[in-house]
N, C-alpha and C positions, 0 to 999 in steps of 0.2 A: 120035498114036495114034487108032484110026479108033476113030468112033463106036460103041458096041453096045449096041442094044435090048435084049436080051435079059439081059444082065448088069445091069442095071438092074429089069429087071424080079422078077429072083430078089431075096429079103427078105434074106438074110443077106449079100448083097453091100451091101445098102445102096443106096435109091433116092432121087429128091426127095421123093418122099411115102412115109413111113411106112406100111407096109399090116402087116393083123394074120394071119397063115397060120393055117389050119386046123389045132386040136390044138395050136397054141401057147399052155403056162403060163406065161410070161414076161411077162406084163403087163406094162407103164411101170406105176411107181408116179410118187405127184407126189412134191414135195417136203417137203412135211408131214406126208405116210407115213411117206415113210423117215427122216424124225427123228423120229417117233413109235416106230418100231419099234426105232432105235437107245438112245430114252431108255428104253423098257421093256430093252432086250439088260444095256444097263449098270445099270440101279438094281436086275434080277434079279442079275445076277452081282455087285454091289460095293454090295449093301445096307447093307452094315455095312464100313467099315474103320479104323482110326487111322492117322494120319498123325503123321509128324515132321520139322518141317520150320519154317524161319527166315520171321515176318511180315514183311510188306515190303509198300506202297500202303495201310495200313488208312487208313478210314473212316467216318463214320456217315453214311449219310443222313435227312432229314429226316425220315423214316416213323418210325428207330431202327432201321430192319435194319444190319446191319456186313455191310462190304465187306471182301476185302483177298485177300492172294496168298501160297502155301506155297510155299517156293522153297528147292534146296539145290544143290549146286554144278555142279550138271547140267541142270535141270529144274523146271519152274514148273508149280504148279496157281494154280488160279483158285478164292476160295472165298467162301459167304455165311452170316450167320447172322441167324435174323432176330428179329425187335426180343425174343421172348420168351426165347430164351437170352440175348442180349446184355445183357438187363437182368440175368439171374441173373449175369455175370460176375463171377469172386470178385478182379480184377485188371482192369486196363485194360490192352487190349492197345496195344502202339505196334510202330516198325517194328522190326527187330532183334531183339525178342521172339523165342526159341526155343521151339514151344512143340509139344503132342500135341492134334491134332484128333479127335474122335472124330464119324462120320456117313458117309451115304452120297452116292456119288457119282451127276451124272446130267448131262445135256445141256442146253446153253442153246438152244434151238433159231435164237432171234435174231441167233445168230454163229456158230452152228456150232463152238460150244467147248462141252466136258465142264469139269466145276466138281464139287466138293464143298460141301454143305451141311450145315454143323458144328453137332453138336448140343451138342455139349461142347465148352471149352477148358482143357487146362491146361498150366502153363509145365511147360517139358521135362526135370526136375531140380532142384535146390537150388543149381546154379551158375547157370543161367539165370535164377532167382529175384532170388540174388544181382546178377548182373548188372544185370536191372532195376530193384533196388532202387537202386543206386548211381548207375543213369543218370535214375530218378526225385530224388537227394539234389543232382544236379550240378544240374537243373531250376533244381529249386527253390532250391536256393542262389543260383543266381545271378540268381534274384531279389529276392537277400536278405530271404528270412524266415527263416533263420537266422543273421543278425546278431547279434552281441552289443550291439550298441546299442539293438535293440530289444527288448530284456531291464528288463523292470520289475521295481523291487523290492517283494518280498514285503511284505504290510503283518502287523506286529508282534502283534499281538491279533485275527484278528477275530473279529467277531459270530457271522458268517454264513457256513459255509463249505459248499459244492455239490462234492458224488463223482457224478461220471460213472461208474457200474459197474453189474454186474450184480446184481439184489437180495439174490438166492438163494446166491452164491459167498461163499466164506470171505475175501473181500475185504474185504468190508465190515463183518463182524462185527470183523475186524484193525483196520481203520481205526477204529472206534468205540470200538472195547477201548480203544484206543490215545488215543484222544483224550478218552478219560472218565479215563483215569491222568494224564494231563501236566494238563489245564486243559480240562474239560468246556465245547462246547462249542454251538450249534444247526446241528446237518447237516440240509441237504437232499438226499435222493438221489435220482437220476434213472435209474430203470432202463432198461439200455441191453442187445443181446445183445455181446455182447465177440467173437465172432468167429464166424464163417460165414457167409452167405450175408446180405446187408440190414445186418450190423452195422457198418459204416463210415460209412452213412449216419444210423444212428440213434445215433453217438457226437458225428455234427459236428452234426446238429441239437441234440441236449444241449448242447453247449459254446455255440451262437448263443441256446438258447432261455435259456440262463443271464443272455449276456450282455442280452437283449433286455427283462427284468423291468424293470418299474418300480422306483427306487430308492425311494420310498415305498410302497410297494400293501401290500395286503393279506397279501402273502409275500415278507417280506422280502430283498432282494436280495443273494447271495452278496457278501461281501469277497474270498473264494477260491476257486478250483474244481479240485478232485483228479479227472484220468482215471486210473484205474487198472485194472489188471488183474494174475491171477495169472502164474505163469510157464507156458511152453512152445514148441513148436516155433515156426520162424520161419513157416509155413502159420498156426498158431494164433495169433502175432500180426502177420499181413499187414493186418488191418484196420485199425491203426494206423498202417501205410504208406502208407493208400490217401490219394491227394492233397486228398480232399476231407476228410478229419479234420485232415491239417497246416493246410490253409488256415484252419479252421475254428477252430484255438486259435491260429493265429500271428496272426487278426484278433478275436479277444476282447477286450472291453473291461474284461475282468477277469482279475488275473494267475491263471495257471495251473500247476500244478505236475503233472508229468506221472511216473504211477508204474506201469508197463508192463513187466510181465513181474521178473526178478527181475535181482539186477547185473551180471549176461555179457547181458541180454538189451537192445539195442540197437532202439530205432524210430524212423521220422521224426517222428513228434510227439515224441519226447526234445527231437530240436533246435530244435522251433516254439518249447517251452512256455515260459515264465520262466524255472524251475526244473525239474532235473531230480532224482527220489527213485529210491537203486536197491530199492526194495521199496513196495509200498503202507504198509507201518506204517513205513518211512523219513519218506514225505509225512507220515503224521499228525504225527510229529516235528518234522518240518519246518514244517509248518503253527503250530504253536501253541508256547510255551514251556510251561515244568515253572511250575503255580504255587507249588509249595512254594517253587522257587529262588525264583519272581519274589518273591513274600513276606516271603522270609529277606533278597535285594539289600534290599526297602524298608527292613524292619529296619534292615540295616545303614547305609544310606543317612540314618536319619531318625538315627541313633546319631551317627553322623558328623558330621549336620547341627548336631544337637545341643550334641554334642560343638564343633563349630569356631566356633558362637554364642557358647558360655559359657566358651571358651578366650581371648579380648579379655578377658571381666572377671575372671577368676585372676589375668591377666597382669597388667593394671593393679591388683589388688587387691596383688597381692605389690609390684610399682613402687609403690605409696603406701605402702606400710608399711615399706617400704626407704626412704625418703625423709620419711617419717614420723621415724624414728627416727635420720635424721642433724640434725633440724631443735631447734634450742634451745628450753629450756623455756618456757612462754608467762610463768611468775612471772620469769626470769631476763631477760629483753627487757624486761618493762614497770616492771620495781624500778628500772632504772637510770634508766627517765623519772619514774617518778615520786617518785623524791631531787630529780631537777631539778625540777618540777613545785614542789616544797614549797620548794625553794630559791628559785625564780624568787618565788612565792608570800608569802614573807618577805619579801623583797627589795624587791618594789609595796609589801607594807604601808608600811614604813619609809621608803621615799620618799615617798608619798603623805603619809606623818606630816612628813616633814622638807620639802617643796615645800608645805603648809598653813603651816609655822611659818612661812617666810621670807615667803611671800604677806604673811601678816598683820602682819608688822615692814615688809616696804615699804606698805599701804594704810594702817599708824598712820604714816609719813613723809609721804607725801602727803598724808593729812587735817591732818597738820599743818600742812602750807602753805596750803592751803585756806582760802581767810579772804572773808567779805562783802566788806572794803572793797576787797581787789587783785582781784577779780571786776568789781565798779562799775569801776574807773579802765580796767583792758583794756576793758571794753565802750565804755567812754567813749574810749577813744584810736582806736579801731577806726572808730568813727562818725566824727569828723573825718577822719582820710584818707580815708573814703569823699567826705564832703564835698567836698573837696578834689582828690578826682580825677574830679569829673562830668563829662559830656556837654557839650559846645558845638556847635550848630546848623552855624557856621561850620566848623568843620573837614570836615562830611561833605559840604557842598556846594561846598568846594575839591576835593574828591576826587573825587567827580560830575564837575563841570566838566572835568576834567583826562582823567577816562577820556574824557567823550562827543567831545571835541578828537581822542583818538588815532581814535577811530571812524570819527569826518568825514573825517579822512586817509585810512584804509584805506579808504574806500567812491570818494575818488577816483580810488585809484590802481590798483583793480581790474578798470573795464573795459578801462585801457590796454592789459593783460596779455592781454585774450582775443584768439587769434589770426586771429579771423575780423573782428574790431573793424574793420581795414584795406580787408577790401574795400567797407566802404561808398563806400570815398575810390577806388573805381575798379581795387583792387590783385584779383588772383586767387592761391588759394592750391594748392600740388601735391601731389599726395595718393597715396601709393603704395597694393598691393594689400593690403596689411596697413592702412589707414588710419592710415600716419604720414607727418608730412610730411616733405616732401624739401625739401632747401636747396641744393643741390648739382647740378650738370648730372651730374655722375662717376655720382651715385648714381640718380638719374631712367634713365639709359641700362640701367641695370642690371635695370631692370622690362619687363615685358612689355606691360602697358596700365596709364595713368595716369588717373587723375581729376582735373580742374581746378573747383576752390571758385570761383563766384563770389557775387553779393551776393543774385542772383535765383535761383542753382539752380548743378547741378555738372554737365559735361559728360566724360563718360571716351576719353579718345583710346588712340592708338598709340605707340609711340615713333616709327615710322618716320612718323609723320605723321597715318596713316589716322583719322578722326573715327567714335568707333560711337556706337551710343545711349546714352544717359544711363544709369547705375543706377537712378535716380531723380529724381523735379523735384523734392523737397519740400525746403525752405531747412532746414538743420540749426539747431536752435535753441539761440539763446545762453543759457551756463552763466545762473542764475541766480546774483547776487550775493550774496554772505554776506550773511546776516542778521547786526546790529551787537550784540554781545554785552547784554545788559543792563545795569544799572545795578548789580543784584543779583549778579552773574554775578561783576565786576573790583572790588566792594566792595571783598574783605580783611578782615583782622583791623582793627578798630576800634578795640584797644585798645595 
């Protein structure tokens, strides 16, 4: 195609340079313009709208604006809120959330996307509620803070018991009524708003600020703590839903019994609590016993006691008097001893009388033989046989002699006997490892290293020959010889 100036030159054919014709309203706008004038088109025309439509990407960022995206099965918006409604949110939103936005729409200029900025949220129905409720309960289950093992038990009396409720409501005049009929007790209340807008957050902080008291202080520290509320819709008790109330009594260090709405009314802090009451004046029941019962149990209890103490000595009082009255008279047991008694009694006398008579017939027989002069003649017969059997010098020095001879003998014939006697004369003696001697080649063979005795010392060899060192040089020393009895010693009878 040939070249042409001319068509180039006319504007609305389009040239290399951009020119501006005379009487032309068409401006270039930039780009800044025309999103400005786009963001005012849309936030005139869509000031105000509601939306319905499923969450999906939510987010918070750091600032506290909330992020996230309105999507249904067609079609995606984009949308913001920022940090001053998100805090008013009466629910947390998550993804899957169905829910009604209420605000208007307008342009991001930064990406050239339209976005809604939500001034309000609310879930989209009472089945969408539901919904969340239940994918809030799955959460949290399966984190296990509703376990049953983490279920403490109630303590029986206490002191000190902390209601989480509202001042003002018929709650707590219930719960007091109630707790001044069973067993008056010291309440602490903690006013809290029970539902709308902040009330979740100043339920969990009650339940922390309970457990956080010093067990000693000044105020004294709940043994129990009742949240309760009256009944009503599930909107009126979503604050009890809210994750940061369940957290808040499922980490209490003090058991909790949770009395929330009335007994078709179901909340997630039912399942955190210890205990779950279906009415606030159920909890006060729950809380405390009846003292008239507990009073009357004593009674009975102290009756009992009583009674099963002093039931051993009935028992044994009736056992001895049964046994009392099988047992024989105490006159009939001791008459028949003491017939014997009187009998034996008689019996001494008259012996005693008849062993005196015969004494004294044998002591007049023997004084009759008793006479001075056959007294003189035994003393006088007596003396000569002594005379007559005296002492002689000579027989005890025959007896002397005779032993010191056998002495002389034995002291000869004793060194013969010692077996080392021999090697003075040049002999060696053989000495096994047990130090007995060997006589025998048979029995020598049968050891393993021998010692050879001689006069000057002992050398320990081999069998096979080999010579090792001595045990020892030192001569073993000869038995000392008996000592020769005395003279004293082989006396004898002398007589």
């Amino acid at each position: 195609m040939p070249f042409d100036d001319d068509e180039y030159e006319d504007g609305r054919s389009g040239g290399l340079v951009a020119k501006q014709d005379a009487g032309d309203n068409a401006a270039p706008l930039s780009i800044s313009e025309i999103s400005a004038i786009l963001k005012r088109t849309v936030e005139d025309r869509f000031g105000f709208v509601r939306l319905r439509g499923e969450l999906s990407g939510v987010k918070r960022a750091a600032s506290g604006h909330l992020y996230c995206a309105l999507k249904d099965d067609k079609a995606v918006i984009d949308g913001v809120m920022w940090r001053g409604g998100a805090q008013r949110l009466a629910f947390r939103p998550e993804d899957g959330v169905e829910v009604i936005a209420t605000g208007k729409l307008t342009t991001y200029p930064g990406r050239s996307k339209y976005q809604i900025v939500i001034e309000t949220m609310e879930i989209a129905g009472e089945g969408a509620l539901l919904a969340l409720l239940e994918k809030l309960r799955a959460r949290l289950a399966a984190e296990g803070l509703f376990a049953p093992e983490r279920k403490r038990a109630l303590p029986f009396l206490p002191r000190t018991i902390g209601v989480v409720t509202s001042p003002t409501g018929a709650v707590i005049r219930d719960i007091l009524h109630r707790l001044a009929d069973r067993f008056p007790s010291h309440v602490l209340v903690w006013p809290v708003l029970v539902q709308g807008e902040g009330s979740a957050e100043q339920v969990a902080r009650a339940v922390r600020g309970f457990s956080e008291m010093p067990e000693h202080g000044p105020v004294p520290r709940p043994d129990l703590v009742i949240v309760a509320r009256g009944g009503g819709s599930i909107e009126d008790l979503w604050g009890f839903n809210e994750e940061i109330v369940v957290r808040a009594v499922a980490e209490s260090r003090i058991p909790v019994i949770s009395a929330v709405g009335h007994e078709t009314d179901t909340t997630l802090c039912d399942y955190a609590a210890d205990r779950r009451a279906p009415t606030p004046t159920a909890a006060a029941e729950i809380a405390v016993p009846v003292r008239a019962e507990l009073a009357a149990t004593l009674d009975e209890m102290g009756y009992r006691m009583r009674r099963s103490a002093g039931r051993p000595v009935v028992l044994g009082r009736e056992r001895l008097e049964a046994r009392v009255q099988r047992l024989p008279k105490p006159e009939a047991i001791l008459a028949q001893r003491q017939q014997g008694l009187d009998d034996l009694a008689e019996r001494l006398r008259r012996a005693l009388r008849d062993q005196a008579a015969i004494k004294r017939e044998r002591m007049g027989q023997v004084t009759a033989r008793l006479s001075l002069p056959l007294l003189r003649h035994r003393v006088q017969t007596s003396a000569e046989r002594l005379t007559r059997t005296g002492l002689e010098p000579r027989l005890l020095e025959r007896r002397m002699a005779r032993a010191q001879g056998d002495l002389a003998q034995l002291a000869r014939v004793l060194p013969q006997l010692n077996p080392d006697k021999p090697l003075e004369r040049g002999f060696a003696r053989v000495v096994g490892a047990q130090g007995q001697t060997l006589t025998s080649a048979a029995s020598a063979g049968q050891e393993a290293a021998l010692v050879l005795k001689f006069r000057d010392g002992d050398l320990a060899v081999q069998v096979n020959g080999a010579v090792s060192a001595p045990p020892s040089s030192t001569p073993p020393k000869a038995p000392r010889p008996a000592r020769p009895a005395s003279p004293s010693a082989r006396q004898g009878d002398l007589f």
